[in-house]
PDB file of the backbone (N, CA, C, O) and the ligand in Angstrom, with CONECT records:
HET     ZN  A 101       1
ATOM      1  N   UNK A   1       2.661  50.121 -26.891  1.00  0.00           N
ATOM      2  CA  UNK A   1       3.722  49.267 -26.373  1.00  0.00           C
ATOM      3  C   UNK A   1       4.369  48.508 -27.538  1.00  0.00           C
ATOM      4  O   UNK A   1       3.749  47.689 -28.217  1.00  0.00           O
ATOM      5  N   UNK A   2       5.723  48.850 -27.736  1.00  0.00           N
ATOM      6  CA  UNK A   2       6.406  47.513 -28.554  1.00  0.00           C
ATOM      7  C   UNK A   2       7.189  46.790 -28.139  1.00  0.00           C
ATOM      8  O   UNK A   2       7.762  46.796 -27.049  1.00  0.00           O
ATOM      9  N   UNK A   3       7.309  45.766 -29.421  1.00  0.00           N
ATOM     10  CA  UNK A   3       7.763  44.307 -28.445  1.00  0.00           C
ATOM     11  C   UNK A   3       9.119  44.257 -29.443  1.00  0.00           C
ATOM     12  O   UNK A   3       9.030  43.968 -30.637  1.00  0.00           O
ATOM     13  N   UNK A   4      10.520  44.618 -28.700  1.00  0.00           N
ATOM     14  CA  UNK A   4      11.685  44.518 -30.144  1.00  0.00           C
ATOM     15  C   UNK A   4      11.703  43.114 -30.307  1.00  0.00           C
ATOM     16  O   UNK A   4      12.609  42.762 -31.062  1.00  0.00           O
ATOM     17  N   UNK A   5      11.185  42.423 -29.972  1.00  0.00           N
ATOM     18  CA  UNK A   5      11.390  41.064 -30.066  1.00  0.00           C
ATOM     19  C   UNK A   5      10.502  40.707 -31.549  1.00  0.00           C
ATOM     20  O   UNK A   5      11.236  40.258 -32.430  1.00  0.00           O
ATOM     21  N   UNK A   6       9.434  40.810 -31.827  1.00  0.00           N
ATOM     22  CA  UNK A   6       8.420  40.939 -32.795  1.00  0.00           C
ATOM     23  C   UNK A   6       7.871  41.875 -33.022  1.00  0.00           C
ATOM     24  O   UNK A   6       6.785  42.259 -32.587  1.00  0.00           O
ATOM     25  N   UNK A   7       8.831  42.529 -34.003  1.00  0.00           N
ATOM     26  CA  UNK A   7       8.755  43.767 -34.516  1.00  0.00           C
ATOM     27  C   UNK A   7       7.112  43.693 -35.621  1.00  0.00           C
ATOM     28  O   UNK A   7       6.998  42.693 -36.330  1.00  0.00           O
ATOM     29  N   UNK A   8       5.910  44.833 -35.674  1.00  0.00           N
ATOM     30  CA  UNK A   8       4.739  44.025 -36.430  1.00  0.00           C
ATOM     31  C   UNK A   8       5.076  44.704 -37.932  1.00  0.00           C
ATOM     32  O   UNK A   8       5.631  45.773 -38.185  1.00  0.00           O
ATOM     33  N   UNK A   9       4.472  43.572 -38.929  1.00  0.00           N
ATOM     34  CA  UNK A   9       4.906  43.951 -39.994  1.00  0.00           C
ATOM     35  C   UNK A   9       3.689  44.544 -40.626  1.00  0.00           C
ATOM     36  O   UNK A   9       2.668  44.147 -40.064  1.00  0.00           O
ATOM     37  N   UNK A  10       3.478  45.333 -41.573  1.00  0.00           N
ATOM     38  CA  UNK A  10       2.710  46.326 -42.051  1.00  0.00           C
ATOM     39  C   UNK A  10       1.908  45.583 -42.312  1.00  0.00           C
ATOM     40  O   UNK A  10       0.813  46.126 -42.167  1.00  0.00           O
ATOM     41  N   UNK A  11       1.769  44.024 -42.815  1.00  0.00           N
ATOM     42  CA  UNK A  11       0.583  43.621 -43.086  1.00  0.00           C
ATOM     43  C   UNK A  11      -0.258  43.315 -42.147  1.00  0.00           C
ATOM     44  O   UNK A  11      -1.473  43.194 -42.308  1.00  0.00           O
ATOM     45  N   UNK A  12       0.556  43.127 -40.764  1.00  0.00           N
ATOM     46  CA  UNK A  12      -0.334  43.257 -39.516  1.00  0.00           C
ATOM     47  C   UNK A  12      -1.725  44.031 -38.977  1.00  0.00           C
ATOM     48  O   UNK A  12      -1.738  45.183 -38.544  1.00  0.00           O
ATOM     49  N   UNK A  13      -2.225  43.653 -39.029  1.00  0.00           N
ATOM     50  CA  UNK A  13      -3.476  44.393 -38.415  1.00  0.00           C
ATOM     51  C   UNK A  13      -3.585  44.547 -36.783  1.00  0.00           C
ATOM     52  O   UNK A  13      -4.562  45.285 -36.655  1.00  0.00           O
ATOM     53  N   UNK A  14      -3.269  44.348 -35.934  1.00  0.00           N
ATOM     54  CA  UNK A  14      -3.115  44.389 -34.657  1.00  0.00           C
ATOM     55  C   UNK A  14      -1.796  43.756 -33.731  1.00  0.00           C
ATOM     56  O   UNK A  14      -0.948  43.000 -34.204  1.00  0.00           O
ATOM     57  N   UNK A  15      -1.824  44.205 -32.415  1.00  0.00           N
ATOM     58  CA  UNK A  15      -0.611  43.720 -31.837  1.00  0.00           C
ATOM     59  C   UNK A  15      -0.806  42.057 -31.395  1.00  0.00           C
ATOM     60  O   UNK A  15      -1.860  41.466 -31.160  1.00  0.00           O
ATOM     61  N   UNK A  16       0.418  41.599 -31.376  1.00  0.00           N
ATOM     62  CA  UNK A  16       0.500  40.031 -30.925  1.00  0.00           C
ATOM     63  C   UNK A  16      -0.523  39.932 -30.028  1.00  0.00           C
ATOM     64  O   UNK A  16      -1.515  39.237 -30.250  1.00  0.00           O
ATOM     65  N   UNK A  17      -0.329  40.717 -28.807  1.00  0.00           N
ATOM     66  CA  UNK A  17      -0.511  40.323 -27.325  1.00  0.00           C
ATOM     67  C   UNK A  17      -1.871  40.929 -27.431  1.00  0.00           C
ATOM     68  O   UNK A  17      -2.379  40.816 -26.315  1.00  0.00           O
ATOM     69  N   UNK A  18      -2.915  41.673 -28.460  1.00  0.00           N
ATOM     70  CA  UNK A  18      -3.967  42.084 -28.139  1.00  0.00           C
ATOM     71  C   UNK A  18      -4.566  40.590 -28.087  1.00  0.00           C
ATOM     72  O   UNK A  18      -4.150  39.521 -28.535  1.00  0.00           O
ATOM     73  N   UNK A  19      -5.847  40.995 -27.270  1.00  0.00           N
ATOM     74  CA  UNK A  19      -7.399  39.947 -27.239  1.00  0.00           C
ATOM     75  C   UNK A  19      -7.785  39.603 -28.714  1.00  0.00           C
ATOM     76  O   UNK A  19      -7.249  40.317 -29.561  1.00  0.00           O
ATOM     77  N   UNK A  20      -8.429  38.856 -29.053  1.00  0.00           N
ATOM     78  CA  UNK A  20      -8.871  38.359 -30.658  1.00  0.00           C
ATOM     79  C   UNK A  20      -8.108  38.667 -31.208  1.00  0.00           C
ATOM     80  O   UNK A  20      -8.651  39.295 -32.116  1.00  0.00           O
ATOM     81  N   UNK A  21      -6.812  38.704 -31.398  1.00  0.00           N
ATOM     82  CA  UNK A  21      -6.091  38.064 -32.470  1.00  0.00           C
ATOM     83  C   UNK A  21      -5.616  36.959 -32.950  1.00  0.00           C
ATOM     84  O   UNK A  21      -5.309  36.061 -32.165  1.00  0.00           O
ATOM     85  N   UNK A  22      -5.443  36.782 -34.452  1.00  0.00           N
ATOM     86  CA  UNK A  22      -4.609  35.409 -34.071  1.00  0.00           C
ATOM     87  C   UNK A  22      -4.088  35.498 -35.806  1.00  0.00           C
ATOM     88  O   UNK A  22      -4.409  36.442 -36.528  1.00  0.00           O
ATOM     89  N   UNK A  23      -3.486  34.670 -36.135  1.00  0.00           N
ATOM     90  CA  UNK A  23      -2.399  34.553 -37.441  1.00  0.00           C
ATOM     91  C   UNK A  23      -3.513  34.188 -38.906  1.00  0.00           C
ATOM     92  O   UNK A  23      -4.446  33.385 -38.921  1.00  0.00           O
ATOM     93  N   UNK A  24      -3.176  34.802 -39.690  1.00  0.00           N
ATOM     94  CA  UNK A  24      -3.775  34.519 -40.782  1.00  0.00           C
ATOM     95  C   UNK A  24      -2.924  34.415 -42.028  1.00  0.00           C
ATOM     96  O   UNK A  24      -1.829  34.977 -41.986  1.00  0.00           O
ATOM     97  N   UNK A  25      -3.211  33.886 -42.939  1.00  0.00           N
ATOM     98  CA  UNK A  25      -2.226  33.594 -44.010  1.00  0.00           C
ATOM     99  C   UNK A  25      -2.254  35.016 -45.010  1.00  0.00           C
ATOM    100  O   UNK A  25      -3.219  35.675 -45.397  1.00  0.00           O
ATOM    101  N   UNK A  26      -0.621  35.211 -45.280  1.00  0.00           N
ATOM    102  CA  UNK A  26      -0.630  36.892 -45.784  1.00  0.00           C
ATOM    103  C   UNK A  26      -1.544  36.661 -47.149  1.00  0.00           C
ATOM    104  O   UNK A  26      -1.504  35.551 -47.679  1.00  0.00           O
ATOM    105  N   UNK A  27      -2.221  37.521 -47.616  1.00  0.00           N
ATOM    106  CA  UNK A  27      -2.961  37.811 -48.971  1.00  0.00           C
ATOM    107  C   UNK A  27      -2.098  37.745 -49.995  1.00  0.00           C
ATOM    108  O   UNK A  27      -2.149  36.993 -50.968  1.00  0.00           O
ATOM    109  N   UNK A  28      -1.192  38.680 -49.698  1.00  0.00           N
ATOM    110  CA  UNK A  28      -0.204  39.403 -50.523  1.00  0.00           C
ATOM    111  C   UNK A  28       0.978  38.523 -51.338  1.00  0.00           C
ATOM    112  O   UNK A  28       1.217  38.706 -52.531  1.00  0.00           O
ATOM    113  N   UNK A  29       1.722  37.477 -50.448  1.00  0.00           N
ATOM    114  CA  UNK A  29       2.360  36.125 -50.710  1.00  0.00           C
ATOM    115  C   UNK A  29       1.489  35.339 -50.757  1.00  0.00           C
ATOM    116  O   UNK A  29       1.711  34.810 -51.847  1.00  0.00           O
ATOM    117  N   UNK A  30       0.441  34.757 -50.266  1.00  0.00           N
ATOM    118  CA  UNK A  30      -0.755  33.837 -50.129  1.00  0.00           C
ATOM    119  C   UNK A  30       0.320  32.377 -49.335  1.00  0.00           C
ATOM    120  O   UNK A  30       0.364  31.161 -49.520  1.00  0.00           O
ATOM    121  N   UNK A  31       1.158  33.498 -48.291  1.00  0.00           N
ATOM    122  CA  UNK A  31       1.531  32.172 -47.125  1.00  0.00           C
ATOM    123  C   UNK A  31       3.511  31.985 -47.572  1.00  0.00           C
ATOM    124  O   UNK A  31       4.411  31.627 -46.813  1.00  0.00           O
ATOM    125  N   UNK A  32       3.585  32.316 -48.782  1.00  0.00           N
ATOM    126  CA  UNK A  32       4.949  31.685 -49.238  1.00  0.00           C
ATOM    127  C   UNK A  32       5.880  32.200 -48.532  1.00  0.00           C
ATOM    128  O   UNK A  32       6.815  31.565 -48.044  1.00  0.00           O
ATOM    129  N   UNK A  33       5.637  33.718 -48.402  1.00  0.00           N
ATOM    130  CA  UNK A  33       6.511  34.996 -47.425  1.00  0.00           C
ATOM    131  C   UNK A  33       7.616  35.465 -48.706  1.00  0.00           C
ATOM    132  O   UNK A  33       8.660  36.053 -48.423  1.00  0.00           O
ATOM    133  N   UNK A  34       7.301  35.178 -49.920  1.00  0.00           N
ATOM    134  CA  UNK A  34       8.026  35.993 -50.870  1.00  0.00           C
ATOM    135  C   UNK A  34       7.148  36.477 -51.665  1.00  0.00           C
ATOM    136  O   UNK A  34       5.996  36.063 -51.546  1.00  0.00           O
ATOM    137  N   UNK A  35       7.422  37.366 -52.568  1.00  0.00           N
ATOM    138  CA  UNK A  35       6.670  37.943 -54.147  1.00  0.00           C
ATOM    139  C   UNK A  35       7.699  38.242 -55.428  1.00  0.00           C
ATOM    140  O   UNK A  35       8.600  39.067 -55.583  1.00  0.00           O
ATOM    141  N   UNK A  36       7.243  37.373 -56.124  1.00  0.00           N
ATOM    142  CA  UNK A  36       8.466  37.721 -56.872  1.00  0.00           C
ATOM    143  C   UNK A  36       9.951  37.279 -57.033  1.00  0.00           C
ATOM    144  O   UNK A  36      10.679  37.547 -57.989  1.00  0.00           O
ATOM    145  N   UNK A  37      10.248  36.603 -56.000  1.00  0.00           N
ATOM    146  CA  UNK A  37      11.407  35.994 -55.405  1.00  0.00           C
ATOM    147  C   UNK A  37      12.052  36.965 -54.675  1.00  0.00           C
ATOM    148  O   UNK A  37      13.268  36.841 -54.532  1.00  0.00           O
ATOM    149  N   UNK A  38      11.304  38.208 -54.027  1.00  0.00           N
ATOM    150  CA  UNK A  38      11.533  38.998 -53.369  1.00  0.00           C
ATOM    151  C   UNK A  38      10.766  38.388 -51.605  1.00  0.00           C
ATOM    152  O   UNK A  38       9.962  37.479 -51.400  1.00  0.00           O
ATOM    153  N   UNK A  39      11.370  39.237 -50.725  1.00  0.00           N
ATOM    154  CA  UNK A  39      10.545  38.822 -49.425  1.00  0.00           C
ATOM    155  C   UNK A  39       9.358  39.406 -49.589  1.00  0.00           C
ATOM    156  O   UNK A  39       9.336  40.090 -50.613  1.00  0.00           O
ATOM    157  N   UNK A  40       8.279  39.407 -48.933  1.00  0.00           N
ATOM    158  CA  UNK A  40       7.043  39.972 -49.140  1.00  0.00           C
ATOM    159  C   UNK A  40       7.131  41.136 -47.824  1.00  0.00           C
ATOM    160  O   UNK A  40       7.240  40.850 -46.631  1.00  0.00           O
ATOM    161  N   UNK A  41       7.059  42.346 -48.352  1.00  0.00           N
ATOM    162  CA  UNK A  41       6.847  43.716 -47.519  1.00  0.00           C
ATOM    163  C   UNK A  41       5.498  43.856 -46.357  1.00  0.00           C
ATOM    164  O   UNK A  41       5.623  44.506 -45.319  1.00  0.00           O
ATOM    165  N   UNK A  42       4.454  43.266 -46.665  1.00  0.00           N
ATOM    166  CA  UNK A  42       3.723  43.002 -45.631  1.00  0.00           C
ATOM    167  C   UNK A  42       3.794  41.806 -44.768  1.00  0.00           C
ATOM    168  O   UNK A  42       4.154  42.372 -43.736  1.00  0.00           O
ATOM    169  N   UNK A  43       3.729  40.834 -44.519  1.00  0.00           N
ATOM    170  CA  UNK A  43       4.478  39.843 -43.799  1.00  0.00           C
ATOM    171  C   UNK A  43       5.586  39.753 -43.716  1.00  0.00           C
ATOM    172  O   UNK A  43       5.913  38.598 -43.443  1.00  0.00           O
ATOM    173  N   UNK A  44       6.696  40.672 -43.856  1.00  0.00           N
ATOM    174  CA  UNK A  44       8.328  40.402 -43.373  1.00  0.00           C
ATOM    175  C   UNK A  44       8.384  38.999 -43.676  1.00  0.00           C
ATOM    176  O   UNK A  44       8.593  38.242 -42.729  1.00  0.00           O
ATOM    177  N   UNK A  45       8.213  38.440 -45.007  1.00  0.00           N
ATOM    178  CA  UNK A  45       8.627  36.900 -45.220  1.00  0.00           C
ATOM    179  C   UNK A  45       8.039  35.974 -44.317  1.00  0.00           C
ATOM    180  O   UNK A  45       8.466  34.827 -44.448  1.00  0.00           O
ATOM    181  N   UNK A  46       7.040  36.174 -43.296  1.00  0.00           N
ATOM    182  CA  UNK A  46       6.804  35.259 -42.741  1.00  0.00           C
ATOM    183  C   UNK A  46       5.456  33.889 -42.872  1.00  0.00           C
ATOM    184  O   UNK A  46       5.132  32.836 -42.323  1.00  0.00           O
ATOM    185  N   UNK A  47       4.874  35.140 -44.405  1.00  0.00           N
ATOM    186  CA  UNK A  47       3.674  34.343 -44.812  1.00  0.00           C
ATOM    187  C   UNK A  47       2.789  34.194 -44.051  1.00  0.00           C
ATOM    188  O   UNK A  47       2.096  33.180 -44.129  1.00  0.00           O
ATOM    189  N   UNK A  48       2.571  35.090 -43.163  1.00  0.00           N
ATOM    190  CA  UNK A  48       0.953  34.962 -42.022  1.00  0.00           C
ATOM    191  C   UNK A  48       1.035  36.575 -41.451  1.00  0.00           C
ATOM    192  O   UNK A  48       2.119  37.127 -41.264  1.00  0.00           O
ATOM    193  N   UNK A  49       0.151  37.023 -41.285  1.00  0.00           N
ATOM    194  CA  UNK A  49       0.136  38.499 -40.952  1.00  0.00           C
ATOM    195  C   UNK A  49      -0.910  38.249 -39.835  1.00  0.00           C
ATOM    196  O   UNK A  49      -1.599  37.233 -39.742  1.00  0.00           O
ATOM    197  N   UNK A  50      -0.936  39.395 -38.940  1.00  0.00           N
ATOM    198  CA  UNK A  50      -1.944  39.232 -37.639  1.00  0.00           C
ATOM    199  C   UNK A  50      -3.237  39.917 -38.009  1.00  0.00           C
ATOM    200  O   UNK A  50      -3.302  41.011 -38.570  1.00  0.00           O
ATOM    201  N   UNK A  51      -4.414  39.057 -37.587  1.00  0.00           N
ATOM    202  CA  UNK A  51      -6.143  39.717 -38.350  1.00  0.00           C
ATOM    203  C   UNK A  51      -6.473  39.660 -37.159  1.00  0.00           C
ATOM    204  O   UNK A  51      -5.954  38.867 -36.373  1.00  0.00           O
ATOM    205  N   UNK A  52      -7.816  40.882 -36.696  1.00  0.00           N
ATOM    206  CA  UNK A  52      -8.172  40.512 -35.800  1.00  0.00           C
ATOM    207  C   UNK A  52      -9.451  39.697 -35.891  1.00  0.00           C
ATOM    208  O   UNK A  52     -10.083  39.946 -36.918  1.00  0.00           O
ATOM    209  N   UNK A  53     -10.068  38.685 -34.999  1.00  0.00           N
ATOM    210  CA  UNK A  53     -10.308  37.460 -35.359  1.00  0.00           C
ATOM    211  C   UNK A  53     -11.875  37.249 -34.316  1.00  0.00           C
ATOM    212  O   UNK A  53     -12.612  36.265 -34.362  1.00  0.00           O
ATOM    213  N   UNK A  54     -12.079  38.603 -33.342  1.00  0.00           N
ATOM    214  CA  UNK A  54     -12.974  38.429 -32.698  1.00  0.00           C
ATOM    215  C   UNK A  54     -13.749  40.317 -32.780  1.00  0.00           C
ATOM    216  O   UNK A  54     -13.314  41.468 -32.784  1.00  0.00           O
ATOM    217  N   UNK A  55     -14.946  39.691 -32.825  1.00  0.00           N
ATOM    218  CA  UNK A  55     -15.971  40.697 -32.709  1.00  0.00           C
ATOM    219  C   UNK A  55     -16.315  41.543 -33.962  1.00  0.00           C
ATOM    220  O   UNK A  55     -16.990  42.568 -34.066  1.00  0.00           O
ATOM    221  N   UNK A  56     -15.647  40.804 -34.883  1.00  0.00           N
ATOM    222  CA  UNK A  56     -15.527  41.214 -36.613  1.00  0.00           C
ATOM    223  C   UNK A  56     -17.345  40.869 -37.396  1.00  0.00           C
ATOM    224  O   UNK A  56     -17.550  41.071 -38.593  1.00  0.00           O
TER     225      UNK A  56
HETATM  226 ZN    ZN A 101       3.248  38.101 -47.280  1.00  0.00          ZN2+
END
């Protein structure tokens, strides 16, 4: 199922709406949502990517 509304960005690990997920700060930017003064390709600039957060 996708959501065009929140499109997931590659650094995502699971969907919004799954069970145990929840927001984690991207690795990759470490939160800023750029690299480089570029946007960051795994968080779509948003500086938090989705981890899953239960049963890990
Ligand atoms: Zn990032």
């Amino acid at each position: 199922m996708q959501h065009e509304n929140e499109p997931l960005n590659p650094g995502d690990e699971a969907s919004p709406d799954a069970p145990g997920v929840g927001e984690d700060t991207c690795a990759t930017c470490r939160g800023t949502g750029t690299v480089d003064g570029k946007q960051c390709a795994m968080c779509g600039g948003t500086g938090k990517v989705l981890q899953g957060i239960g049963g890990g």
